[in-house]
N, C-alpha and C positions, 0 to 999 in steps of 0.2 A: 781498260781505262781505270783509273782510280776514283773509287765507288766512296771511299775515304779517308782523312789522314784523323791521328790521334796523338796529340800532343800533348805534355805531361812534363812541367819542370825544366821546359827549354826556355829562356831567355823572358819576354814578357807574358808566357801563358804560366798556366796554374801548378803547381806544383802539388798540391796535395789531391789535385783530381786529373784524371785524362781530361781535356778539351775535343770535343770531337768536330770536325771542317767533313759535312757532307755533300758532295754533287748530284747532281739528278743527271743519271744514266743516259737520259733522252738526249741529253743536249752536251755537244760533244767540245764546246768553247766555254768557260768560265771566265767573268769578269768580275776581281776582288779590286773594291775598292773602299782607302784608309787614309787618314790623314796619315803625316810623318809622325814616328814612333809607336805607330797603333799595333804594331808586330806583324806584317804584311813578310816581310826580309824572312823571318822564321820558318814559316811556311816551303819560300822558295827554297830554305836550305835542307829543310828537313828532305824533302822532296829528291834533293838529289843527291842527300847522304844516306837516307836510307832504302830509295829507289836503286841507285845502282849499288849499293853495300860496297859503302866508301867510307869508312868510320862514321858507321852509323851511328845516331844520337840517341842516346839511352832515354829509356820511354817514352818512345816514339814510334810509329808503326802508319803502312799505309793498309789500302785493305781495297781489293782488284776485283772487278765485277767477272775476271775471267782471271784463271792460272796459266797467266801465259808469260814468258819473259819481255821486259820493253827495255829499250834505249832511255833512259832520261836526261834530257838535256835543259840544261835549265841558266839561262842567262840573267847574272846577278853581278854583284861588286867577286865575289869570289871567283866567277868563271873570269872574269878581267884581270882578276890578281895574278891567277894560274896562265892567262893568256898572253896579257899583257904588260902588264906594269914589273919593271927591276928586268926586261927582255930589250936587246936591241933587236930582237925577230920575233917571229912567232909559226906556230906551228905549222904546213904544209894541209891544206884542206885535201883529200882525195876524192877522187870522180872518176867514172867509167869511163876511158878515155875509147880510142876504135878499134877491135878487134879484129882479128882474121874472121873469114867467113866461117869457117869450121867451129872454132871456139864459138864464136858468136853465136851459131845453131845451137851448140851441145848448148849452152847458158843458157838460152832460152827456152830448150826444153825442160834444161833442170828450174830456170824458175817458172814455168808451167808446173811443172810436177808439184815443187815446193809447195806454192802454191796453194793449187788443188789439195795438198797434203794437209796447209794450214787451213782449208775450207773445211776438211773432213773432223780435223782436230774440235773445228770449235762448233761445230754440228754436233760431234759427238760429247763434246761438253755442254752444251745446252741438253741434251740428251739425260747425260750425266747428271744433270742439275734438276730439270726434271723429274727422273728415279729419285736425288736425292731429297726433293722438296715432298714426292710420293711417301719416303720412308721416314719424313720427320713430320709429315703428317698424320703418317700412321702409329708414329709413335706418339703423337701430342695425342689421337685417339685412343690407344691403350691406356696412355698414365690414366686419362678421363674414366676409362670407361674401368678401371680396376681401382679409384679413388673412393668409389661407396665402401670399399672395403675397412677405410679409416673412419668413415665418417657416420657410417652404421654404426660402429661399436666404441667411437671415442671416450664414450661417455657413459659405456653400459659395465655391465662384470669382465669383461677383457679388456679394459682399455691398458689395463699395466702392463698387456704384452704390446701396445701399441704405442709407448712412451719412444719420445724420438723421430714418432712420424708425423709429427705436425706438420702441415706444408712442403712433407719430401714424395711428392710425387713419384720419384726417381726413383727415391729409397724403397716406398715401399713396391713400386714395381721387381726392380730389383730383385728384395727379396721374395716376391711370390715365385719369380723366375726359377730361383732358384731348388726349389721342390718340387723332387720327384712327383710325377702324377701319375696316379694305376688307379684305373677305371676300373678295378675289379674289386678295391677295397672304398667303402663308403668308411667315411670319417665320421664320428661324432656330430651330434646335433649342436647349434649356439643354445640351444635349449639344455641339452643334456651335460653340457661345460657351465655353463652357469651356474646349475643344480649341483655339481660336483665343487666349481669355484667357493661358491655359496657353505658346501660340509667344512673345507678346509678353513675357512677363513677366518674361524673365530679356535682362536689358540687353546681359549679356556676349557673347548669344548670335551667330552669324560663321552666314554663309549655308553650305549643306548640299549638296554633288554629287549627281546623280543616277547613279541606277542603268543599269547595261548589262549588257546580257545576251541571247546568238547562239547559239540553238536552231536554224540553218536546217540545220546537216548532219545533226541528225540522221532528218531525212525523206528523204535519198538515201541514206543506210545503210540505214536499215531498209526502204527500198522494192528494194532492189538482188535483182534473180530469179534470183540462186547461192541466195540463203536457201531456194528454194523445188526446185531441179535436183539430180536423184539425182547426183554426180559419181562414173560407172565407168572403168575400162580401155578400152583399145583393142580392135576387134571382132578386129582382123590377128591375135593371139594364138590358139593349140589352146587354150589355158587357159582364156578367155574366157567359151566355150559352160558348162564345167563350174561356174566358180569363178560364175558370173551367176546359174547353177539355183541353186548352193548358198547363194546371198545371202551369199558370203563376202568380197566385195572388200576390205572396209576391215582384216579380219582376216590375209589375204592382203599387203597394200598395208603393216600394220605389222609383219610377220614378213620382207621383202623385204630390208632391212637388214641382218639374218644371212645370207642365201643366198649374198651377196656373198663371204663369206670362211669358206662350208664347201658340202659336195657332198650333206649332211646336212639334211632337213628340221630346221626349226628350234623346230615344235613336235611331230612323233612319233620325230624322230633316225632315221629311216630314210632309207635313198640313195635320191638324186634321179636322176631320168632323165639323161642326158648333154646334152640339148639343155633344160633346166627353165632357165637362168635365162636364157637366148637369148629363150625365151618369156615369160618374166617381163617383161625391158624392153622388148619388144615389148607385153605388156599396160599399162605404166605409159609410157607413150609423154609427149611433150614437152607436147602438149596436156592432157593429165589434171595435168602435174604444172602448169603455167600456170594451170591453173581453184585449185589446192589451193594455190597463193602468192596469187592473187585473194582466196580466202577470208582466208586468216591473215591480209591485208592489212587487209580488211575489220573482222575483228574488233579486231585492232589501235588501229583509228581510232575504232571503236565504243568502247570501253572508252577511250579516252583523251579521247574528247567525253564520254564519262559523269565520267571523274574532275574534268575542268574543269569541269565543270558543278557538280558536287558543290561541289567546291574554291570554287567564286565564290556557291555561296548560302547554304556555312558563312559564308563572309565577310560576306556582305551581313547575315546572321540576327545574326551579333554583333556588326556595328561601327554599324548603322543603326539606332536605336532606332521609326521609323517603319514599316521592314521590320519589327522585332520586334513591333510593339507590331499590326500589322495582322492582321485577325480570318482572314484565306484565304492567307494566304502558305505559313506553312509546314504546314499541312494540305494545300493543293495542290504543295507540293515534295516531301512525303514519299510524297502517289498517285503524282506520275510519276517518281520515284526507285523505288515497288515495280515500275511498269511498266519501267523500261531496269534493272532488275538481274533481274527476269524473262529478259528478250532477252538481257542478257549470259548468261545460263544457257543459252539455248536456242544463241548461236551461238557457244559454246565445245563446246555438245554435235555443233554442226554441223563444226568445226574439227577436234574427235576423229572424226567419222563422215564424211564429205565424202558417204558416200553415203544419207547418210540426206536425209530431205527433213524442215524443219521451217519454223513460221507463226512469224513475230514478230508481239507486239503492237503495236496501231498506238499509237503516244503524244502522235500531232495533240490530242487532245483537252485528256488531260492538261500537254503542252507549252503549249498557249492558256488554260490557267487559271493557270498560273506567269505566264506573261507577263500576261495579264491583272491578277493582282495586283501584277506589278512595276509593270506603268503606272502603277494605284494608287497606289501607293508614290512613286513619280515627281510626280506630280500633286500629293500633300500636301509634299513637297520643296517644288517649284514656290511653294504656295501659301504655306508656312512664310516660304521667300526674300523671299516679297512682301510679307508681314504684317512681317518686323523690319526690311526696306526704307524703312517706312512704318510704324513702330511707332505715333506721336501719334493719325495719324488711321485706325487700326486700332482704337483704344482707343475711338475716338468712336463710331464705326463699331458698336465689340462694345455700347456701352453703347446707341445708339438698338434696336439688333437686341433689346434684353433687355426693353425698355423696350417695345418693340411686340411681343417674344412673351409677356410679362404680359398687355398689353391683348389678343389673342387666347385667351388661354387661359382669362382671366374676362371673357370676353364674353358670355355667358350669364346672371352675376349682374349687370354693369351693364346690360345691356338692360333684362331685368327690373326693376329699381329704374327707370329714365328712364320706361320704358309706365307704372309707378304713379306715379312725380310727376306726369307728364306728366296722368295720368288724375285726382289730387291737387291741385295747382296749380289746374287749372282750375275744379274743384270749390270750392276754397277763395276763389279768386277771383270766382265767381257769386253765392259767399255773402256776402263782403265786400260786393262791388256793392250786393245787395241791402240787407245795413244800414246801409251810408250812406244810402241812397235812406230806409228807414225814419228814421233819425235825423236827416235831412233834414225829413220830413215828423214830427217829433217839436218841430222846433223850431221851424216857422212855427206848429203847433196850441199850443205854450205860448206864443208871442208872441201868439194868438187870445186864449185864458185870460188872459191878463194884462189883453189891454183888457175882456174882457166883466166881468174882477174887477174892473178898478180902479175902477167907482163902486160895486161893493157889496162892499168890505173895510171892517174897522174894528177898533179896540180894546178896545171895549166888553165883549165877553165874556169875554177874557181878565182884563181886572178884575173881572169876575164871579166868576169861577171863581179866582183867588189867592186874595180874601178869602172866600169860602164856604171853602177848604181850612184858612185861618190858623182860621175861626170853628169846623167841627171839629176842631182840635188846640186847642183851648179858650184860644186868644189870642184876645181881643178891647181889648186897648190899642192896637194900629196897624191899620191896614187901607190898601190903595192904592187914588188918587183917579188919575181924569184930568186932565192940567194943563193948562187954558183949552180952547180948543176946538184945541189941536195934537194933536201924537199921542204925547206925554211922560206919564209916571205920573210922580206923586209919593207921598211915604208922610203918612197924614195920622193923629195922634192920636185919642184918643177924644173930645176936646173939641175936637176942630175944628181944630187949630192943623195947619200944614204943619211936617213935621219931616224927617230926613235920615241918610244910614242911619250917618253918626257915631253918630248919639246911640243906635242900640240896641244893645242887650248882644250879644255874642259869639254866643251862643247864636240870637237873634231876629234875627240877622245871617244865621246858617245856612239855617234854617228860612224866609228872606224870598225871598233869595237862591235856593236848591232851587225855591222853590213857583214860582217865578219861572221858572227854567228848566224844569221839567216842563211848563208853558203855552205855551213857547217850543218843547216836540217840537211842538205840534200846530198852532203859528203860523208867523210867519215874522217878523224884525223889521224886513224892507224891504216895502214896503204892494204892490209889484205883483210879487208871487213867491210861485210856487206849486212848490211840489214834494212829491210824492207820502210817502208815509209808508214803503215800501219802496223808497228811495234817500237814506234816512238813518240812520245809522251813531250812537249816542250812546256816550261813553266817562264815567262818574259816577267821580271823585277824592274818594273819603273823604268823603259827604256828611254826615256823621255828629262828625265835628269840634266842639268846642265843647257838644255836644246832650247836654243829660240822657239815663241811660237810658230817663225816660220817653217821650222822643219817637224812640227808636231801633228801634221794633215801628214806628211809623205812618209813620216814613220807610223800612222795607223792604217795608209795603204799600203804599205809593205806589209804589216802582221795580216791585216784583211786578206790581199791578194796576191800575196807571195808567203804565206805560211799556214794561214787559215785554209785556203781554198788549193794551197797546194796539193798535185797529183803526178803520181807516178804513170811511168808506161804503162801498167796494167790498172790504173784509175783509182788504186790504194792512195788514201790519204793521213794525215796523221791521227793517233789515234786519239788525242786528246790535245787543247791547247787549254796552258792557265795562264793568265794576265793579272798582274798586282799594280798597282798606280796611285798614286797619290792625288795626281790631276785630275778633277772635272772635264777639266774642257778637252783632254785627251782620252779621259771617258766618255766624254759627249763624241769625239770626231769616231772613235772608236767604232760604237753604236752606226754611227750614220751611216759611213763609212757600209761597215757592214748592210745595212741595209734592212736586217731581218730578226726584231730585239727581240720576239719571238723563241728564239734559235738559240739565245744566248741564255747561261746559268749567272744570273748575279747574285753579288754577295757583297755584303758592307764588312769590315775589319772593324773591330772598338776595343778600348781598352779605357778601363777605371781602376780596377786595384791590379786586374789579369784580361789578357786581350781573348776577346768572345769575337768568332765571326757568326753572323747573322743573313739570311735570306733578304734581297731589296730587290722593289720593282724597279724597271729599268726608267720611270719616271721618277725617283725620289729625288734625286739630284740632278742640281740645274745648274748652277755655276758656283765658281767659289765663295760669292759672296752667301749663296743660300746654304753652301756646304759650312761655315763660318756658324751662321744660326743654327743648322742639325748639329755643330758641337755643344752648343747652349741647352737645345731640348736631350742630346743625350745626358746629359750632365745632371738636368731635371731626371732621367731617369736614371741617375745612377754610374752610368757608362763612359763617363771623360773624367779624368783627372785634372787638377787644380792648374797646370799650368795650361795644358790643353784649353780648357775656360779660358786664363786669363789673356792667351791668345787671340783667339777668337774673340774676345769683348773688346781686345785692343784694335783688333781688325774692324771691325763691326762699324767700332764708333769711327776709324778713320775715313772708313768707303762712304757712310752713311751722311754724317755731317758735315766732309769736306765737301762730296758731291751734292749736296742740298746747298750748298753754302751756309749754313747755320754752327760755322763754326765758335760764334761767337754766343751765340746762344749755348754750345754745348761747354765750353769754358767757364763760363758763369755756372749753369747744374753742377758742374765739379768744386767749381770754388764754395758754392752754397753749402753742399753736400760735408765739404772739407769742414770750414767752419762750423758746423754742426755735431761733427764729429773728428777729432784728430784722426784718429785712427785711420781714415779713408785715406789722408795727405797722400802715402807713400802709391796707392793705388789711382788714386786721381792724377800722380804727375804720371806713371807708368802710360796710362788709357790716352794722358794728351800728347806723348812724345810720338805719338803714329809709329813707322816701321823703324825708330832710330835711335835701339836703347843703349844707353853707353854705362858707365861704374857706378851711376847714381842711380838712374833709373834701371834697378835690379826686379830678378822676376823672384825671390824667394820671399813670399809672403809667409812667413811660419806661423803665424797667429789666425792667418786668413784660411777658413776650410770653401767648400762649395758652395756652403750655405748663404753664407756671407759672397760670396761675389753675385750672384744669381740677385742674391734682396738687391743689392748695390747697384746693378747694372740695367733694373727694373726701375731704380730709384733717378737714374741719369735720364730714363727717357719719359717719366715719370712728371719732370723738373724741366725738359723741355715741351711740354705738351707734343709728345708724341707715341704717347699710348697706343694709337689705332697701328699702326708700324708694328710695333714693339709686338704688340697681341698676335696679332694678322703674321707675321715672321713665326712666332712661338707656337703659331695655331690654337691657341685657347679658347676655350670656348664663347663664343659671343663675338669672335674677330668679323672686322665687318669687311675680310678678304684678304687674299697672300702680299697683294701690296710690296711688290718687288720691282715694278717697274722704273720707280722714283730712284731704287739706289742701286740700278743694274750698271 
């Protein structure tokens, strides 16, 4: 059935946009109703210019809750044109007329088969739809799930490989698709592209020295075995034995420098032996003092490769922004900076004591973590050099690297989405297979049907059945004849004469015409074509035109229970029915009629600048005179045009104050109104002339917009103290009720 139409630049809809006319699936009857001109006619024709592809109408398209072929037949002024009008005949309807028993059997198996074939078809297209709603689900899930991929980095140091994919879901899946994946090669880090993005980007940048840095002496100072040697006196000394027990050398050794120039101990001031300082340099002998210029030597050089050391990794920490910025540099300068200012401590304390014995720390360790990070340091120098050496295709370089750490890191959501198409596709493709093969075999079994009908078709019944329907709607002056032995109808009087459908009234024109196409759902007008009763689609344009109310009850039980409700032998019915109408009250019989508003899709037609159809409950309309006011309130919103209004206000005020009898009252508001303002004249005679305008009372108010009839027409009932109507009709707010029973 038709799930949609869209219209675009036909006649009163929009031309600079599609118009879209939606159905609800559920419900398999549509009822469009519009005032005349609202564009209701457009629809039916698009319907069945672009349904059966009959010069079709450009921008225009329908759109089918199933791809399946239908019949559309669609009864309008045009199906009459083609039918009837400038014909002394018309077309021959066909019908299954009685075949042999044999044919009859085969038929009926091939329409068993068909059938079942078309059951299979649309099984396997819900099937179909299904798989397909599974793989555009799964694809709405991949763009999702591979969309972090822009929106991580839009705005970080790769966003300028990422220009263009704003909002392209598609795109950028797309592209990730498109690159190889090998799990054997790990791509670059966002970390490590950045770091890289980051060397290229400043143009100005001039290549970077590396680092040096000569740790080797201090492994021969600190391994040197004075660090570890009690340095004493000479054994030659008397002093020697005593000053050795007392562990007094070094205390001895700094008090030696007085004795020189007194006879005076120089820490108890008492006199020294005659022979004490004879002993003395004999205890501090050549060699003791050679080992104690060894030391000072020693610490000397220790502390001056500490301070250069210091000194070159101050320098490096501040002038090197890759030494600075590196994560072990200066956490391992500052471990073996505590380890040699340790050692300096210990062999200053060896300097003051010669005779002590003390361990240095060993700073191997710590020295090969400095150096380690300085290579570090060195190595991204290096690498820096080479990326602004070759800035262009470093930049290429950074952009494939980013591009294949994407497709690695959602490699996970596109595998997953490819195993379900992949499992998708092929599904969907067994299925297709399959209904070609059925539609195939759908279309040699109607070419079967066609010959075992084409000797038992005829017309005969369908002229049965028009005039049995013209005989109860109690016409009996025309009935239709068959014309010689062809397969033409013509129309024939009651006395016999062949007549033509000029000669009948307006009315008997409607009414021929109708009975004619209702014979025509259940026939066909070419003699060897069959198709099925659910693969036809009928669209009914105001059948009702021209007809007395009396025949407006028997023309909505015919659509109800001769087209609505119609069923074939096999209990197939049509597959969709649309109805357009002008009339209320043929909307209302409609509705009744039917029985079950429920069941039914309604829809209101409107038009202001371009005609919009709209969704309506099956209560919104109640007779013309209330359908009269919904032109007024659409108006307020926008949705009727100026004559539209001034229609409706002409009406309004006819039904309203002729049937109150307050015509005299409503003449005076006009004359007041007029008086008050000229301008009103030409609209006040219009509003008093009720249904009967002649060359004076014209409707082209060119000065007059919306605006102005709506104040105006508020102003009339305003002037007759009849507000609460006025309100109550308008539904405004504060109405003290719908207040329709007075002008029904």
């Amino acid at each position: 059935m038709i799930k949609s139409i869209s219209i675009q630049g036909y006649k009163s809809f929009a031309r600079e946009r599609a118009t879209s006319i939606e159905f609800d699936a559920t419900k398999r009857v549509a009822l469009l109703y519009g005032v005349n001109g609202a564009g209701k006619s457009a629809i039916g024709q698009v319907i069945h210019h672009n349904g059966n592809s009959t010069n079709p109408i450009a921008n225009c398209s329908l759109t089918l809750t199933r791809d399946e072929p239908y019949q559309y037949l669609v009864y309008n002024e045009e199906f009459i044109d083609e039918t009837f009008r400038n014909r002394t005949n018309m077309p021959g309807i066909f019908t299954i007329g009685k075949p042999e028993a044999a044919a009859l059997e085969q038929a009926e198996r091939l329409e068993q088969q068909t059938n079942q074939w078309r059951d299979d078809i649309e099984r396997l297209n819900e099937q179909k739809e299904a798989r397909e709603a599974e793989a555009n689900r799964a694809y709405t899930a991949v763009l999702d799930g591979v969309w972090p991929a822009y929106t991580s980095h839009k705005t970080g140091a790769m966003k300028e490989w990422l220009e263009g994919f704003g909002g392209a879901k598609r795109k950028l899946f797309e592209e990730l698709s498109r690159i190889s994946f090998d799990a054997t090669v790990v791509p670059p880090t966002i970390e490590a592209l950045t770091t890289r993005m980051a060397d290229v980007a400043d143009r100005t940048a001039t290549a970077r020295s590396e680092c040096s840095l000569d740790l080797t002496e201090f492994e021969s100072l600190e391994s040197n075995a004075l660090w570890g040697q009690a340095i004493l006196g000479s054994g030659d000394s008397s002093l020697a034995a005593q000053i050795q027990a007392l562990g007094n050398m070094d205390w001895v050794r700094q008090g030696k420098p007085y004795v020189e120039h007194s006879t005076s101990c120089p820490f108890c001031q008492q006199d020294l032996p005659h022979d004490f300082s004879t002993q003395l340099a004999r205890l501090f002998d050549t060699s003791y003092e050679n080992r104690i210029a060894e030391i000072n030597q020693l610490v000397e050089d220790y502390q001056s490769e500490v301070t250069r050391l210091s000194d070159t990794m101050d320098q490096l920490l501040a002038d090197e922004p890759f030494a600075k910025d590196h994560p072990d540099l200066s956490r391992t300068w500052a471990e073996l900076n505590l380890v040699l200012s340790a050692n300096i401590g210990l062999i200053e304390k060896k300097q003051q004591s010669p005779g002590e014995v003390v361990a240095l720390q060993a700073s191997k360790d710590a020295r090969q973590a400095v150096l380690d990070a300085v290579t570090q340091v060195n190595e991204r120098i290096r690498q820096f050099n080479a990326r602004i050496a070759d800035r262009d295709n470093e930049r290429t370089r950074i952009k494939k690297g980013f591009w294949l750490r994407l497709r690695h890191d959602y490699e996970g959501v596109l595998s997953v989405y490819k195993a379900s198409k992949t499992s998708t596709d092929s599904a969907i493709a067994t299925i297709t297979a399959e209904v070609n093969g059925l539609r195939q075999n759908l279309i040699t079994a109607e070419g079967q049907l066609v010959q075992l009908r084409a000797s038992t078709t005829g017309t005969d019944k369908a002229i049965e059945a028009i005039n049995g329907r013209l005989v109860s709607l109690g016409i009996d002056a025309f009935k239709i004849k068959k014309e010689g032995t062809g397969h033409l109808y013509h129309l024939e009087r009651r006395d016999g004469g062949v007549d033509d459908y000029r000669s009948l009234s307006e009315g008997e024109k409607t009414l021929i015409t109708f009975l004619y196409f209702v014979e025509l759902i259940n026939g066909s007008a070419v003699a060897d074509s069959t198709i099925p009763l659910n693969r036809k689609i009928v669209v009914i344009d105001d059948p009702i035109s021209s007809l007395s109310h009396n025949y407006v009850y028997d023309i909505a039980s015919i659509i109800v229970h001769d087209i609505v409700a119609l069923k074939d032998d096999e209990g197939h019915q049509l597959k969709q029915v649309i109805i357009l109408t002008h009339s209320l009250f043929f909307h209302h019989e409609l509705v009744s009629v039917h029985g079950k508003a429920k069941q039914l899709d309604f829809k209101r037609v409107l038009k202001h600048s371009h005609t919009v159809v709209v969704p309506m409950n099956s209560d919104e309309l109640l007779n013309d005179y209330e359908a009269y006011w919904q032109v007024v309130r659409d108006a307020k919103e926008g949705n009727a045009t100026r004559i539209m209004l001034a229609n409706a206000m002409r009406c309004i005020c006819e039904r309203f104050f002729y049937f109150t009898r307050r015509q005299d009252d409503f003449k005076a508001a006009l004359k007041k109104i007029s008086e008050q303002e000229h301008r009103f004249t030409p609209l006040a005679r219009y509003l008093d002339r009720q249904s009967h305008a002649d060359g004076v009372n014209h409707t082209d108010f060119g000065d007059y917009d919306v605006g102005y009839y709506l104040e105006k027409f508020r102003l009339v009932f305003q002037e007759t103290d009849q507000m609460a109507h006025y309100t109550a009709m308008l539904r405004e707010e504060g109405a003290p009720g719908e207040g329709t029973a007075d002008a029904a």
